[in-house]
C-alpha positions in Angstrom: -15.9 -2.2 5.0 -18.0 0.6 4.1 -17.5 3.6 2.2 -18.3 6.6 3.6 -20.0 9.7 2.1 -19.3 12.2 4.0 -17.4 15.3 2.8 -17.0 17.3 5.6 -15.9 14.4 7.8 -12.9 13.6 5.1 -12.1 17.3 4.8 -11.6 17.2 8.7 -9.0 14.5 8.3 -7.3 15.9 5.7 -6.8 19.4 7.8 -6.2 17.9 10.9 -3.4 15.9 9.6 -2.4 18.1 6.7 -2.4 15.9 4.3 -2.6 18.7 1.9 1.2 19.3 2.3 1.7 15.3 1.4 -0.1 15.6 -1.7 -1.0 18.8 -4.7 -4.7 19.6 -4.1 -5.4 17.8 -7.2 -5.4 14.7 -5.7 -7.4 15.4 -3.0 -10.3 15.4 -4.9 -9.2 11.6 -5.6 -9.5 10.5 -1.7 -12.2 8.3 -0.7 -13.3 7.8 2.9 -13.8 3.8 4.1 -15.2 3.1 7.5 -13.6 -0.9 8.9 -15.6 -2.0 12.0 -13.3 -3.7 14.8 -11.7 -7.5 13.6 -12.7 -6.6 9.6 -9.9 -7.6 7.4 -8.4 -5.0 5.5 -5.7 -6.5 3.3 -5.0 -10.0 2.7 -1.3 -11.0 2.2 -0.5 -12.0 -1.6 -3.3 -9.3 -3.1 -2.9 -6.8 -5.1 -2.2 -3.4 -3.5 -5.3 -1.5 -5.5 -5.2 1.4 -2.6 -2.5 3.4 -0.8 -4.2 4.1 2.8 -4.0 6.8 5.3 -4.7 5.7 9.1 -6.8 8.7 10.0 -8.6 7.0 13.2 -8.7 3.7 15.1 -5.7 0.8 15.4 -5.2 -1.8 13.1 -2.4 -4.9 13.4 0.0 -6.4 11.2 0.8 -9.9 10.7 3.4 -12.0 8.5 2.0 -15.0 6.9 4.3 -17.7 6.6 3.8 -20.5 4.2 2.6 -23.2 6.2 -0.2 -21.0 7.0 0.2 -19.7 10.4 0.8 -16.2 10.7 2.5 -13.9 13.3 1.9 -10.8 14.8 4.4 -8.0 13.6 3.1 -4.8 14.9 0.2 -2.3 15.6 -0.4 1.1 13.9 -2.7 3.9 15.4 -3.2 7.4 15.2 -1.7 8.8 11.4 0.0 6.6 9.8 0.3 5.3 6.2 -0.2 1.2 4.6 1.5 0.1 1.3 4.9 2.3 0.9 6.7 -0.7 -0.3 4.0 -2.0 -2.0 3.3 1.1 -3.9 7.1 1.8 -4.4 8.1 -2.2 -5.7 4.6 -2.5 -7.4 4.3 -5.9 -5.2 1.5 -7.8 -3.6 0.9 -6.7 -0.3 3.3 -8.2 2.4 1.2 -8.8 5.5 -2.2 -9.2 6.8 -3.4 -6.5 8.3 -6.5 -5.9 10.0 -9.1 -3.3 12.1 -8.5 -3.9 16.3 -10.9 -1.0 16.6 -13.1 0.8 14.3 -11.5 2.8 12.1 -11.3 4.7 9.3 -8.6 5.5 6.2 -8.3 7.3 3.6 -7.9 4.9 0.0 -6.0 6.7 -3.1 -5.8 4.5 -5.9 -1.8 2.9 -6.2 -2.2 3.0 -10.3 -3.2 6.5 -10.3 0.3 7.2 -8.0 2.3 5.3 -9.6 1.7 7.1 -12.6 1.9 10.6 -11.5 3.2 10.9 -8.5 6.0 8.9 -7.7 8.1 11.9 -9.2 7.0 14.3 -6.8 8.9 15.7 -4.3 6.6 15.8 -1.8 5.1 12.9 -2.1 8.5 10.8 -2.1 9.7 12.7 0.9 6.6 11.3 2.8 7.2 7.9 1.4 11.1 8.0 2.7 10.0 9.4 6.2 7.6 6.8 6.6 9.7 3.8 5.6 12.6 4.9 7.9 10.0 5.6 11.2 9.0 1.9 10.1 12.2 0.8 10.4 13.2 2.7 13.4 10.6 0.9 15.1 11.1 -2.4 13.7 14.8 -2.0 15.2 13.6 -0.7 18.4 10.8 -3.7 19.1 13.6 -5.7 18.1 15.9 -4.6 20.4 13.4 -4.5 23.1 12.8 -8.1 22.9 16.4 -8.4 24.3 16.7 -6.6 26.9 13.5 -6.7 29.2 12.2 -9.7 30.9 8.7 -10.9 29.9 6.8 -9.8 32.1 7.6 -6.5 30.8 7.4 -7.3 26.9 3.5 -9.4 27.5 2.3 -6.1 29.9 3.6 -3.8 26.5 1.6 -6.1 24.3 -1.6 -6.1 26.8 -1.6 -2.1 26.9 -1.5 -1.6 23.1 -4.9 -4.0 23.3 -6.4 -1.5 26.4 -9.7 0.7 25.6 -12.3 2.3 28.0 -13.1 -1.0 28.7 -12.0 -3.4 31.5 -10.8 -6.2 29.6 -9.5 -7.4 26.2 -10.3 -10.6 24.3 -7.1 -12.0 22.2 -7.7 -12.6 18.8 -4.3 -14.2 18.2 -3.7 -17.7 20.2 -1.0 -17.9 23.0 1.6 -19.8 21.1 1.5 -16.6 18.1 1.4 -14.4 21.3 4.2 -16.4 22.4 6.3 -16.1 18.9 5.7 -12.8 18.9 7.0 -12.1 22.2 9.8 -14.3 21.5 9.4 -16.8 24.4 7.5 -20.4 24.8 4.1 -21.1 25.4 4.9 -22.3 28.9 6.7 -19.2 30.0 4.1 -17.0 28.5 1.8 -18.6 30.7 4.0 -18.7 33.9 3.9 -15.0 33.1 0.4 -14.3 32.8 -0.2 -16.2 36.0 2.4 -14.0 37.7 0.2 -10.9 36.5 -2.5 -12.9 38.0 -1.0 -13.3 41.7 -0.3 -9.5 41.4 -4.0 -8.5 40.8 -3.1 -7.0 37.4 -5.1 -9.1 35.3 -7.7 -12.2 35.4 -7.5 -14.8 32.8 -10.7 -16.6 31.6 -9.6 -18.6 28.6 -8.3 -15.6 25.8 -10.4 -13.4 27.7 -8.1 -10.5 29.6 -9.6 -8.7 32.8 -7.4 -5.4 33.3 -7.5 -5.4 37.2 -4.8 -2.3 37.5 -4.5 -0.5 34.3 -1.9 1.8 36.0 0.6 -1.0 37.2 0.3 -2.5 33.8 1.4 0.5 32.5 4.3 0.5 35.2 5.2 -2.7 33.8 5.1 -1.9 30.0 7.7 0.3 29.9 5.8 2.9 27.9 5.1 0.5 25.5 7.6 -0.8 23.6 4.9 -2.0 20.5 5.2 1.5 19.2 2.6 2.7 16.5 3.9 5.1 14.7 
């Protein structure tokens, strides 16, 4: 993580996705800039939430933590988006792991300093109620998803949400959390990823992902049901 000093690069983000109309200018001048390079940790599960973030550029994932220790993919977040609305609301520790897939960058406002003037602002709370029902809209939706298309379609949806300008994607979750997450077995996950094989979509080499045909994958993702909101 590094903290970046730049003042004309925050002010860009905060124009381009008007933050100013979340927020009175005052607190603006309270924003600080960090920069997370791809696979950095961002919050640990159990901490204390000491800043409410802004997504302003790059993806990040979440992941549950259960108490054995294993954890499981929830979701991935890119383009605007916000981290800590419950946590910030409930004043709890922070729910999930959540971590940098590509560089990125968010904006940090100190929780104590909203929770003590700005949790009765109209704005503000309007955000916070917009963001936590587009959360759960998606969580539904995923959900759902789950149900009703085969596997192929569900692992192609995952894949996609992992693409970049380059031509293949190294897993940082195993196959059996890919497998929970997709909510299947190891086995069929990799019958699957063997049938995406035989197509000439993708080349396996250990957690190593070739994209062969980006544009079939795509085909077979269903416009991505692993929405990031």
């Amino acid at each position: 993580m590094k903290k970046i000093l730049d003042n004309n690069l925050l002010n860009n983000y905060i124009v381009k996705y008007s933050i100013e109309n979340i927020f009175d200018k005052t607190l603006l001048n309270h924003m600080q800039l960090y920069f997370y390079k791809k696979d950095e940790s961002i919050l640990k599960a159990e901490t204390n939430l000491e800043y409410y973030y802004l997504l302003v550029d790059g993806k990040i994932k979440i992941s549950y933590l259960f108490e054995n220790g294993k954890s499981m993919l929830l979701k991935f977040y890119k383009d605007f988006n916000t981290i800590g609305d419950l946590e910030l609301l409930k004043n709890l520790p922070v729910y999930c792991d959540i971590d940098a897939i590509e560089d990125t960058y968010l904006i940090a406002i100190s929780s104590d300093l909203l929770r003590k003037e700005y949790l009765d602002n109209s704005k503000f709370l309007l955000h916070l109620a917009e963001s936590l029902s587009d959360k759960l809209y998606t969580t539904i939706n995923n959900t759902s998803y789950n149900f009703v298309y085969p596997l192929i379609n569900r692992l192609s949806s995952y894949l996609v949400e992992y693409l970049t300008d380059e031509n293949y994607i190294v897993l940082n979750s195993s196959f059996l959390e890919i497998a929970q997450f997709l909510g299947t077995t190891y086995r069929h996950l990799n019958r699957t990823l063997k049938e995406l094989e035989e197509e000439s979509i993708i080349k396996c080499r250990n957690k190593t992902i070739y994209i062969l045909d980006k544009e079939r994958l795509r085909e077979l993702s269903k416009n991505s049901y692993l929405k990031s909101l």
